[in-house]
MARLUM-533754 format. One record per residue (C-alpha): residue number from 1; x, y, z. Coordinates in Angstrom, 1 decimal. Layout:
+------+--------+--------+--------+
| banu |      X |      Y |      Z |
+------+--------+--------+--------+
|  NUM |      X |      Y |      Z |
...
+------+--------+--------+--------+
This chain:
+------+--------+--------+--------+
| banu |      X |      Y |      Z |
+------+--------+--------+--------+
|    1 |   -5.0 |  -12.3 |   37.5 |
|    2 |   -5.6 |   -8.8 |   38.1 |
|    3 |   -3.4 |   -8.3 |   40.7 |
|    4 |   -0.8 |   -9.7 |   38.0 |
|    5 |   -1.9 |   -7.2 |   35.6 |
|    6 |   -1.7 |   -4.4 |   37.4 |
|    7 |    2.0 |   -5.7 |   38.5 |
|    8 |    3.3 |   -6.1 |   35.1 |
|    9 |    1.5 |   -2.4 |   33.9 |
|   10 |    3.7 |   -1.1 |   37.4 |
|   11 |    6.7 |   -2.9 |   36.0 |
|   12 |    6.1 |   -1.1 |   32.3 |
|   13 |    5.7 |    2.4 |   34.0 |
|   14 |    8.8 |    2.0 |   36.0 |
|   15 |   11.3 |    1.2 |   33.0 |
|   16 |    9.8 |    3.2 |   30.1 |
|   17 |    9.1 |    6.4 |   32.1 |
|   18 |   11.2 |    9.4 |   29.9 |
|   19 |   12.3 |    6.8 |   28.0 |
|   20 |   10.0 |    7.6 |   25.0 |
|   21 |   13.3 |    9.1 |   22.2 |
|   22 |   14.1 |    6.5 |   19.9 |
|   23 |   17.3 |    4.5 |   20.4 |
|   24 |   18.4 |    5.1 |   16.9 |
|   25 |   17.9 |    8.5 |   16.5 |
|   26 |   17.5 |   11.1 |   19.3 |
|   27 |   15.1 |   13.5 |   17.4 |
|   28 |   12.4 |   10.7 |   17.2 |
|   29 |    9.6 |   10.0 |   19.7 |
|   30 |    7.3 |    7.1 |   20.2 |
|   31 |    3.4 |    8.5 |   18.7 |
|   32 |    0.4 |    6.9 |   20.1 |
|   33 |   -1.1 |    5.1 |   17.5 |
|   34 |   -3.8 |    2.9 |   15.7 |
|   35 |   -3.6 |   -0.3 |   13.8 |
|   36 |   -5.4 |   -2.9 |   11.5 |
|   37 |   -4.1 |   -6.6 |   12.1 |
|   38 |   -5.0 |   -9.1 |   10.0 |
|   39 |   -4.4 |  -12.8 |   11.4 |
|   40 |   -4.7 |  -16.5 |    9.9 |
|   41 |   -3.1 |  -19.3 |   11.2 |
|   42 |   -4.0 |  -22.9 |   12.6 |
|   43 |   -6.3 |  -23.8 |   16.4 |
|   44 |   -6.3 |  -26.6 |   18.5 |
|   45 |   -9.0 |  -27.6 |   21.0 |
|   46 |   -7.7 |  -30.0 |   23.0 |
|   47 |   -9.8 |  -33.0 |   23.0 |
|   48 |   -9.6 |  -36.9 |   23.3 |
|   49 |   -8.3 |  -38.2 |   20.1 |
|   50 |   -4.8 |  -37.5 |   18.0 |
|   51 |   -3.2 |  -34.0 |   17.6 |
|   52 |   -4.2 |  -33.8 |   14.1 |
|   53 |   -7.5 |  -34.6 |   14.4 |
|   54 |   -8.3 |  -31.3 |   16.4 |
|   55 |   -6.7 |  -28.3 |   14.6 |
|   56 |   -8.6 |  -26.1 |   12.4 |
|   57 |   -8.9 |  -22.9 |   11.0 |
|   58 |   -8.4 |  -19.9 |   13.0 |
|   59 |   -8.5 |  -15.8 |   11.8 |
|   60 |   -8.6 |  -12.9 |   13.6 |
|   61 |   -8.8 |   -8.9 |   12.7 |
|   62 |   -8.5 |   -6.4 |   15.2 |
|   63 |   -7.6 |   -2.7 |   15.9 |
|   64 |   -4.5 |   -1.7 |   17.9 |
|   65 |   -4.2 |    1.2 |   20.2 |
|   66 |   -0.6 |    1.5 |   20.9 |
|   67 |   -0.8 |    4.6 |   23.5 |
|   68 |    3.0 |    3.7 |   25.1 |
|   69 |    5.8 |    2.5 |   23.3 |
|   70 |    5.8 |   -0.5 |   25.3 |
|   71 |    1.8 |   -1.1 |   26.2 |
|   72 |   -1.1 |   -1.2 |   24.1 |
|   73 |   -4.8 |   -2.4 |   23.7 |
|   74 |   -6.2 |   -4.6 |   20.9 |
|   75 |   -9.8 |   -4.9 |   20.3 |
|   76 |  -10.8 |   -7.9 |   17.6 |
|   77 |  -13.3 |  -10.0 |   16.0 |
|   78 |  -11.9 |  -13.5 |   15.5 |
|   79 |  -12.7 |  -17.5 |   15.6 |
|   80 |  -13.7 |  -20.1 |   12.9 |
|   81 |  -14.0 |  -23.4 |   14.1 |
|   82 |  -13.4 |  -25.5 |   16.8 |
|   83 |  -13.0 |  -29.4 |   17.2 |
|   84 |  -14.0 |  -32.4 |   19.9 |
|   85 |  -14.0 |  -36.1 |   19.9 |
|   86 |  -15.3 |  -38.7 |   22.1 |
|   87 |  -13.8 |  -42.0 |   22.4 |
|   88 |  -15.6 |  -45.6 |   22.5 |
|   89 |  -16.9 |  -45.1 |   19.7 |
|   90 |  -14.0 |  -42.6 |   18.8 |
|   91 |  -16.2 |  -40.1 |   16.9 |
|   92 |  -14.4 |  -36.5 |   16.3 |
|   93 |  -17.1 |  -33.4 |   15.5 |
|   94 |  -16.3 |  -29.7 |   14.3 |
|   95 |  -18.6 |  -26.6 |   16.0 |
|   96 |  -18.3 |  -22.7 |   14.7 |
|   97 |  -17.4 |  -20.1 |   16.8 |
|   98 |  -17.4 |  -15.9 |   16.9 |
|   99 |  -15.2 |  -14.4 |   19.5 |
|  100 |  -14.9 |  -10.9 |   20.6 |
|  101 |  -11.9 |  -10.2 |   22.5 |
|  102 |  -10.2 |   -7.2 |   24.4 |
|  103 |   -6.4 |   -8.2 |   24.9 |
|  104 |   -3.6 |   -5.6 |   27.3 |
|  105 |   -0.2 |   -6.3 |   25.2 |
|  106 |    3.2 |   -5.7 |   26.7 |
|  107 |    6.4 |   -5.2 |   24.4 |
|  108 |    9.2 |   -7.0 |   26.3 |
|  109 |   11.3 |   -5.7 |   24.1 |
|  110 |   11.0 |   -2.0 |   24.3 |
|  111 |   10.4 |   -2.3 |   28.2 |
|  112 |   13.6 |   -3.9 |   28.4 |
|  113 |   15.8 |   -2.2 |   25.6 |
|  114 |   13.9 |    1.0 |   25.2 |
|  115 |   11.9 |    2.5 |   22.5 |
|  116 |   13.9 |    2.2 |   18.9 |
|  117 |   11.3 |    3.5 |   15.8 |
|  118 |   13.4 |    1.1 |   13.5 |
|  119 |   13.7 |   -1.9 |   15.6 |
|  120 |   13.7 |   -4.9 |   13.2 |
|  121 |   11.6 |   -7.4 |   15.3 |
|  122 |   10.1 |   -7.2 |   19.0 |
|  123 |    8.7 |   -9.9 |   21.4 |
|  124 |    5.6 |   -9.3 |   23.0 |
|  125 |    3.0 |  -10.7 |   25.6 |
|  126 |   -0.4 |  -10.6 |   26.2 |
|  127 |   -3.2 |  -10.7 |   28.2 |
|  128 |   -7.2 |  -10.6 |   28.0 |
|  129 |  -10.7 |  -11.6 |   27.7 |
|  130 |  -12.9 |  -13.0 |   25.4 |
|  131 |  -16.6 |  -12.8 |   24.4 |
|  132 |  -16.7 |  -16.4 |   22.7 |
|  133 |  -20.5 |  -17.1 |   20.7 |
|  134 |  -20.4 |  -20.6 |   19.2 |
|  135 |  -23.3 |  -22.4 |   16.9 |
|  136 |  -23.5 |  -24.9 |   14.2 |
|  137 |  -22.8 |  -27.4 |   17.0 |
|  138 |  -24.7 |  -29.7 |   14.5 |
|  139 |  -22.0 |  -32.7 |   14.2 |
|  140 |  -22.0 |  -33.3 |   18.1 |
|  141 |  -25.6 |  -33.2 |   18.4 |
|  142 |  -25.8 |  -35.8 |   15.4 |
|  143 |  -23.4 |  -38.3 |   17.6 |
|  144 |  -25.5 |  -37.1 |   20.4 |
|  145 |  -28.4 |  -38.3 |   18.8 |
|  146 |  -27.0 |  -42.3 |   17.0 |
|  147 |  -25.5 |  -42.6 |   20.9 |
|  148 |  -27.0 |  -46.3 |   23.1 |
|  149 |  -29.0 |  -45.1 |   25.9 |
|  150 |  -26.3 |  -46.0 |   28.3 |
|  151 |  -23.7 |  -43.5 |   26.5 |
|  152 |  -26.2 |  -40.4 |   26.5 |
|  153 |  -24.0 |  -38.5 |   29.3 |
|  154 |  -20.6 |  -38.5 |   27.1 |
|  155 |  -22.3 |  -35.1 |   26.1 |
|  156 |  -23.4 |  -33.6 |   29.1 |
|  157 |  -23.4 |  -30.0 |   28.3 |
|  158 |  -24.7 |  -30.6 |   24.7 |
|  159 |  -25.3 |  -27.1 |   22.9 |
|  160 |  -26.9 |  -25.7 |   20.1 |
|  161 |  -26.0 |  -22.0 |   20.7 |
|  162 |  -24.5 |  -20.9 |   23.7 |
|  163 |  -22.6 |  -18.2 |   24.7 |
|  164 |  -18.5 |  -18.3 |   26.4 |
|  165 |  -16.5 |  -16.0 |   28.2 |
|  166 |  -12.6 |  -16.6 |   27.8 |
|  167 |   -9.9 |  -15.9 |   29.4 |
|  168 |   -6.9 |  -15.1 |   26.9 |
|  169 |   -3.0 |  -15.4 |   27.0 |
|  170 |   -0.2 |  -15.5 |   24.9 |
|  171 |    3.0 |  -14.2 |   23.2 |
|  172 |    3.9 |  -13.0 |   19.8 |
|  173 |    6.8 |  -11.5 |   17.6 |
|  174 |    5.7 |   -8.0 |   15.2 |
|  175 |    8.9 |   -7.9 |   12.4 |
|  176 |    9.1 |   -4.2 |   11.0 |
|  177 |    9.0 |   -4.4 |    7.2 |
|  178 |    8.2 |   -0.9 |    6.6 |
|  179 |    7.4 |    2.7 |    8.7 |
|  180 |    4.1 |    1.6 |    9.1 |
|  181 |    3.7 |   -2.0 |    8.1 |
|  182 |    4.7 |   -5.3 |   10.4 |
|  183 |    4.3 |   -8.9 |    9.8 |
|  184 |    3.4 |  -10.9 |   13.3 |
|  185 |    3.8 |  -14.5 |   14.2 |
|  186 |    1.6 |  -14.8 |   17.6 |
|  187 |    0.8 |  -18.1 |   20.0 |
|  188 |   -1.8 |  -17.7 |   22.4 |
|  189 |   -4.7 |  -19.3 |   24.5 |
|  190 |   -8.6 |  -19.5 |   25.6 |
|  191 |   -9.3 |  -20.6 |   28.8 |
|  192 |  -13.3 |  -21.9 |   28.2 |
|  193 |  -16.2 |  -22.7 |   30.4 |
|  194 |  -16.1 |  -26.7 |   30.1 |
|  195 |  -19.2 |  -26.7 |   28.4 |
|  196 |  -17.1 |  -25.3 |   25.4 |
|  197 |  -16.8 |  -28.6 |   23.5 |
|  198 |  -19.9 |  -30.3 |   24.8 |
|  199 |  -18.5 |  -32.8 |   27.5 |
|  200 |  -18.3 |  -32.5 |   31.2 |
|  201 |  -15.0 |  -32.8 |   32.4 |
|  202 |  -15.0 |  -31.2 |   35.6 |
|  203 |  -12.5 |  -28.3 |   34.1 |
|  204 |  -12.0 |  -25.6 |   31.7 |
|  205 |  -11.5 |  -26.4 |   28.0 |
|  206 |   -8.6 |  -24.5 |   26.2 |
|  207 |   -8.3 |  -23.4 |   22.9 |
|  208 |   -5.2 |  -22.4 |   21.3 |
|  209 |   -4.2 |  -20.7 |   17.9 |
|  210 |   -0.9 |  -20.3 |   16.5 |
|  211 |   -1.3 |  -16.9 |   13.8 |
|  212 |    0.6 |  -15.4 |   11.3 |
|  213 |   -0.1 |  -12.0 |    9.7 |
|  214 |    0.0 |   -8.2 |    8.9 |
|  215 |   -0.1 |   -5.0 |   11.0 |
|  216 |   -0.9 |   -1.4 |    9.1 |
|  217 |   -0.8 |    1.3 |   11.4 |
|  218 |   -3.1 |    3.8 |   10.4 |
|  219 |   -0.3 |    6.9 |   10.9 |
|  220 |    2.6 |    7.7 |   11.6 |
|  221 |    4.6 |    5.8 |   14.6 |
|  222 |    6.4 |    8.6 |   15.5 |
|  223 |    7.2 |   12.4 |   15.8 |
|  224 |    9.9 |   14.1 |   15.9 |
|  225 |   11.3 |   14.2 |   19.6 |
|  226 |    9.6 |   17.8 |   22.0 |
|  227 |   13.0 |   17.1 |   24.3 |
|  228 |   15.3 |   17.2 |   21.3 |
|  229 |   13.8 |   20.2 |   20.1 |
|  230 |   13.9 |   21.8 |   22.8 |
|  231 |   17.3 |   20.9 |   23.4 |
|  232 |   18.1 |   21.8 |   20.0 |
|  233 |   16.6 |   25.4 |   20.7 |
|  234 |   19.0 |   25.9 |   24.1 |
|  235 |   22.1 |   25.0 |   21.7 |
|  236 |   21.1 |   28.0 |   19.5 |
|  237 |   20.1 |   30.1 |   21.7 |
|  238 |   23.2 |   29.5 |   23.6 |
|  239 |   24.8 |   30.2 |   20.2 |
|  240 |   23.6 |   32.9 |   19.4 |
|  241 |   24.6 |   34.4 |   22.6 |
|  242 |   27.9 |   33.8 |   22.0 |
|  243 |   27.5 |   35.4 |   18.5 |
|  244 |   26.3 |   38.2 |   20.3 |
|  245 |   28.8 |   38.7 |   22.4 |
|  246 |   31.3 |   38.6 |   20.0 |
|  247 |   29.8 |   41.4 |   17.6 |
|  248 |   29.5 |   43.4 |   19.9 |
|  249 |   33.4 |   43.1 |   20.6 |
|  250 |   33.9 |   43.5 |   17.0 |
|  251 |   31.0 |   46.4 |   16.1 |
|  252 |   33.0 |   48.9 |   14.2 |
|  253 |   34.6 |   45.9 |   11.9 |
|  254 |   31.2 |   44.5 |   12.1 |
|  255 |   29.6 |   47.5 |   10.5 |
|  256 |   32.3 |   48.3 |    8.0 |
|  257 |   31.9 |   44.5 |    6.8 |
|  258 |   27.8 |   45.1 |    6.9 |
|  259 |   27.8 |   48.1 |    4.7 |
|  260 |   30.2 |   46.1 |    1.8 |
|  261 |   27.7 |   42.8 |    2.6 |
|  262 |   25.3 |   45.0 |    2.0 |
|  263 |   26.2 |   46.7 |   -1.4 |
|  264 |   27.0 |   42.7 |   -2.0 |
|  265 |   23.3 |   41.9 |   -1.0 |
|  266 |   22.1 |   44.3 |   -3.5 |
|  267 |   24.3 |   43.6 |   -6.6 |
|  268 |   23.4 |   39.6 |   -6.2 |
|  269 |   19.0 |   41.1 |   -6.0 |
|  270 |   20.0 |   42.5 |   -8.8 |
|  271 |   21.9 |   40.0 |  -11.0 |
|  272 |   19.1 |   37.6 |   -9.7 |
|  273 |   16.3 |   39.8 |  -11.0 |
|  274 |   18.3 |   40.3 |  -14.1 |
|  275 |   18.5 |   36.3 |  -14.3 |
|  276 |   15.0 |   36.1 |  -13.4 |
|  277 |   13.1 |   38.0 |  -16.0 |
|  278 |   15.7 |   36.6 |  -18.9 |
|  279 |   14.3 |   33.4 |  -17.2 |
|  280 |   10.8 |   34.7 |  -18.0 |
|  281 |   11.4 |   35.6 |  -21.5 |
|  282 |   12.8 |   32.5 |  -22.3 |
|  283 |   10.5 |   30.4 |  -21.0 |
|  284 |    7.5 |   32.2 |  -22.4 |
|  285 |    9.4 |   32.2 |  -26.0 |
|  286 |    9.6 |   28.2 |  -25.7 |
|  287 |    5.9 |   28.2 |  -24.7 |
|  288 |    4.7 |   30.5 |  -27.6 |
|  289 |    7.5 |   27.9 |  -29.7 |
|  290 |    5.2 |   25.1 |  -28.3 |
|  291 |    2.3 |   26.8 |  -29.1 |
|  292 |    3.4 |   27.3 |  -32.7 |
|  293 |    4.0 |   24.2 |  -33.2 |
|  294 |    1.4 |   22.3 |  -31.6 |
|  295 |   -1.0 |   24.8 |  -33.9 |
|  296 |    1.6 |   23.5 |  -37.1 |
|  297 |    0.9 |   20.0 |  -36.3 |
|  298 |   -2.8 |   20.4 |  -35.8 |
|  299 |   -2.8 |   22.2 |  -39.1 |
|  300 |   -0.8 |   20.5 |  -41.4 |
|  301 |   -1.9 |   16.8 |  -40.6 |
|  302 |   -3.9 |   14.9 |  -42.9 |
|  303 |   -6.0 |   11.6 |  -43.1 |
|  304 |   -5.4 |    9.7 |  -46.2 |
|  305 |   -8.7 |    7.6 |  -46.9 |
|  306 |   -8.9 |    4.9 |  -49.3 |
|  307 |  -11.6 |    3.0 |  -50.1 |
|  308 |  -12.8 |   -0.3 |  -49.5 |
|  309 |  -10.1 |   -3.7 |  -50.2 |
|  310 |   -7.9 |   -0.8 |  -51.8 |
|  311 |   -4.0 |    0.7 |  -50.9 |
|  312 |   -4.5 |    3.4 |  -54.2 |
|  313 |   -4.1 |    6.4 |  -53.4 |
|  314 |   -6.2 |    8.8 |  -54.9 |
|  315 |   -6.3 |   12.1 |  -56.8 |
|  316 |   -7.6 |   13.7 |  -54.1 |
|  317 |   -5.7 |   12.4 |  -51.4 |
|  318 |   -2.7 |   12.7 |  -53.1 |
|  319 |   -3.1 |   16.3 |  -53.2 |
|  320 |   -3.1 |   16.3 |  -49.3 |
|  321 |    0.0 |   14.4 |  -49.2 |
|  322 |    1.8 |   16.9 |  -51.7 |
|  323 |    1.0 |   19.7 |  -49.4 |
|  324 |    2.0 |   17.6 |  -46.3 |
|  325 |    5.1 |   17.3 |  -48.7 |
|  326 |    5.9 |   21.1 |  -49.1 |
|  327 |    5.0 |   21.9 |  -45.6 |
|  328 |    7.4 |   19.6 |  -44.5 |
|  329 |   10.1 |   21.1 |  -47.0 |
|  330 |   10.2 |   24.2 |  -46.2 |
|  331 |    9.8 |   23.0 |  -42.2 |
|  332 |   12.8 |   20.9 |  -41.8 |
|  333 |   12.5 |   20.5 |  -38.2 |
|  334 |    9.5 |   18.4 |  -38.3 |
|  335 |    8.6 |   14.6 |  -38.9 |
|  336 |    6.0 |   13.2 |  -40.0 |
|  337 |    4.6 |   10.0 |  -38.3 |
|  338 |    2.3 |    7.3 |  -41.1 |
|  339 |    0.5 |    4.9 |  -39.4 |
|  340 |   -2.1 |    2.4 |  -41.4 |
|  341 |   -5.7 |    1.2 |  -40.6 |
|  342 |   -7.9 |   -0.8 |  -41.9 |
|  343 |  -12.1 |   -1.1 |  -41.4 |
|  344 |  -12.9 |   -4.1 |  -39.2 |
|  345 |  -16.3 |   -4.4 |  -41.1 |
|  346 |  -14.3 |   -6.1 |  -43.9 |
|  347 |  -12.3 |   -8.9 |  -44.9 |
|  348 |  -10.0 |  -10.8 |  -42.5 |
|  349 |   -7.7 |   -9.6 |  -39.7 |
|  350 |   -4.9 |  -11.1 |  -41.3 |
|  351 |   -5.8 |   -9.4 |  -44.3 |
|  352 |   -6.7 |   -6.1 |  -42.9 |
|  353 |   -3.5 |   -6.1 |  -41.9 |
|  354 |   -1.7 |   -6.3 |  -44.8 |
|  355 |   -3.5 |   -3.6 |  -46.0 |
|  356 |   -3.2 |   -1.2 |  -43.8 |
|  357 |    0.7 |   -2.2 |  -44.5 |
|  358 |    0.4 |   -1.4 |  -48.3 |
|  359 |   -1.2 |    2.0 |  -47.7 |
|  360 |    1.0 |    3.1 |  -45.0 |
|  361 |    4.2 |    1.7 |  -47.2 |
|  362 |    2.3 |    3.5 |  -50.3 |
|  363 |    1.9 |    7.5 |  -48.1 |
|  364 |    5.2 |    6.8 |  -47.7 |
|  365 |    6.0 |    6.6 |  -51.0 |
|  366 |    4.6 |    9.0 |  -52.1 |
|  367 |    5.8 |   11.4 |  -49.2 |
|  368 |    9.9 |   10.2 |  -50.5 |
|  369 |    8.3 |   11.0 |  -54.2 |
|  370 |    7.2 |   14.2 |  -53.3 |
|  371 |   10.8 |   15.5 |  -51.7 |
|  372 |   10.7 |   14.4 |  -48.4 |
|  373 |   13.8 |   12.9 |  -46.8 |
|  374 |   13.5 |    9.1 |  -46.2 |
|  375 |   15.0 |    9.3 |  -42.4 |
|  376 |   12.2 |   12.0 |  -41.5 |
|  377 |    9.5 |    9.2 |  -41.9 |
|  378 |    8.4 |    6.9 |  -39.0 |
|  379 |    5.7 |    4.3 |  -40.3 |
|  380 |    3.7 |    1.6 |  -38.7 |
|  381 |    0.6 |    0.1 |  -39.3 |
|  382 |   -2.2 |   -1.3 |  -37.2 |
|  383 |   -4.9 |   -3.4 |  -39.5 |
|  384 |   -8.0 |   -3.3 |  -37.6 |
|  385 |   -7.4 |   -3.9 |  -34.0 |
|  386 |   -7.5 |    0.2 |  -33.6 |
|  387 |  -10.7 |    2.1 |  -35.3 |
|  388 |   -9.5 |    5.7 |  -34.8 |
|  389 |  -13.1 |    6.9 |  -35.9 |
|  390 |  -16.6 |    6.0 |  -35.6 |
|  391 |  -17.6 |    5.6 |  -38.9 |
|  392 |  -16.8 |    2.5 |  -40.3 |
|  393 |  -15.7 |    3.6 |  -43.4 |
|  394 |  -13.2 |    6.5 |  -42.1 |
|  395 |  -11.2 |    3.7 |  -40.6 |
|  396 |   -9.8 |    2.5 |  -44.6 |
|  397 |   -7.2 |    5.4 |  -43.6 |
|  398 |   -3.5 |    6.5 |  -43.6 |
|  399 |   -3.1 |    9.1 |  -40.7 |
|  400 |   -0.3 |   11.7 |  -41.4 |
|  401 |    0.9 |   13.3 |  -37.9 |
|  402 |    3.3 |   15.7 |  -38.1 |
|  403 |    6.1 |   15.5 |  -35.2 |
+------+--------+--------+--------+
């Protein structure tokens, strides 16, 4: 196995050396990397009894350290549950399992077709070891325990807690959704101590999941290319030799042409500061017009009260509508926005809003009454789901916001 290992990380530096510019796009270089990978899928411990009878739950979340565009590391927590059976009597049992796991993944795909930052889905392998800790072994040591004297070795390495290592394998397919997001569909396998489910028989167990889930890489996946900028810089500097040359060829039409470029350059600083501080002016008028207005609107507001059950508008009140009225006369640029309320303390909520209809419809009146134009009133009404105001009593109101 190691010897294997090493091969394949030979075989990876061999094809992927300089090879680390994206595919697709020249300027962009593979950027070592971490991940979060979330997994959940389906295990099956193979066992004496039916397929179906031995899956279970599997989920697994581990960290990533993609440190070649084709090789990485993953580190992850993972497990659930596992499954056995015995047969004669055919008695199936569930245990729970933790397993820590360090795994070497290869990208087949970028070893073989290069790196590509926008590759849509890539094929991978892996390889690694497990730390596998499994307890609640309760169901086999139940059967263990109803078992005829003469059937007491079906469980030969009966556990309570025990502790694994595993051997790990497997393939898997990452599908790029995003920059930094993947969705993964991943088979692999545990190769157990056969003491894993319980029974002797006389080599390993194996434990395999089939996963689907998410990768998020925690930044960015790739930088902008050190070869292609420095290749970039040789075609300019190149270039600008060239330029060079060629002015100096040309350096008495050259300076003629810099003196009038010049004299340009200057008319266009000036036009531009010219533009600039008109620029200025204007916006500072529209924020002292802002100002102005906002300090209008705060101003000449008002908050019709009524009292209680009632949509009459009062003396008093109605004196603050009057001057809302004038105000808004000699201000024709302005609306005025009438919204109703009514207190929650009293009456019904179908009622309450009704009224805060009738006094809203009734400000409004009295606003068209008073000389305002119909089309510069927007009205709406609110019964008591909104209490603008603390008090219950301020909330029997008509709230006049000038626009």
């Amino acid at each position: 196995m190691k010897k294997l290992a090493l091969l394949i990380v030979a075989i990876a530096c061999a094809f992927s050396v300089n090879a680390q510019q994206s595919k697709s796009d020249a300027s962009v270089e593979f950027r070592p990397h971490w991940d979060l990978q979330l997994q959940g899928g389906v295990g099956y411990t193979i066992g004496e009894t039916s397929f179906g009878k031995l899956l279970s739950p599997s989920i697994n979340l581990s960290t990533n350290y993609r440190f070649h565009h084709a090789m990485g590391v993953r580190f992850g927590l993972g497990g659930f549950q596992g499954k056995g059976a015995i047969v004669n009597p055919d008695e199936g049992y569930s245990f729970d399992f933790l397993q820590v796991n360090a795994d070497y993944k290869l990208d087949l795909t970028s070893l073989i077709g290069g790196y590509n930052h926008k590759r849509p889905v890539a094929f991978y392998l892996l390889a690694g070891v497990g730390f596998n800790y499994g307890f609640n072994n309760d169901e086999a040591n139940a059967i263990d325990a109803q078992l005829p004297g003469w059937a007491t070795d079906r469980f030969a390495y009966l556990w309570d807690k025990k502790a694994f290592v595993a051997g790990r394998f497997g393939l898997g397919a990452d599908f790029r959704v995003g920059e930094r997001v993947l969705l993964n569909l991943e088979a692999n396998a545990n190769v157990l101590s056969d003491h894993f489910n319980s029974k002797r028989a006389e080599n390993a167990d194996w434990q395999f999941n089939l996963l689907a889930g998410v990768t998020v890489a925690f930044g960015p996946k790739s930088q902008t290319s050190q070869a292609w900028v420095e290749e970039q810089e040789a075609i300019a500097r190149a270039e600008k030799e060239r330029e060079e040359r060629e002015a100096r060829l040309a350096e008495e039409k050259a300076a003629e042409e810099k003196r009038i470029a010049e004299e340009k350059r200057i008319a266009e600083e000036k036009a531009a500061e010219e533009k600039r501080i008109a620029e200025e002016k204007e916006l500072e008028a529209k924020r002292l017009a802002a100002a102005v207005r906002a300090e209008n609107i705060a101003a000449h507001s008002e908050d019709i009260f009524f009292t209680i059950g009632s949509s009459y508008i009062r003396k008093a009140e109605l004196e603050k509508l009057n001057r809302i009225a004038e105000w808004l006369k000699a201000n024709p640029d302005y609306r005025v926005d009438v919204v109703g309320y009514a207190d929650k303390e009293t009456g019904t909520a179908t009622g309450n809003l009704k009224l805060s209809e009738r006094r809203a419809q009734n400000v409004r009146k009295a606003l068209i009454a008073a000389g305002v134009e119909e089309a510069r009133i927007d009205m709406g009404h609110k019964g008591d789901t909104e209490q603008p105001f603390e008090k219950n009593h301020e909330n029997r109101v008509v709230i006049c916001t000038l626009e």
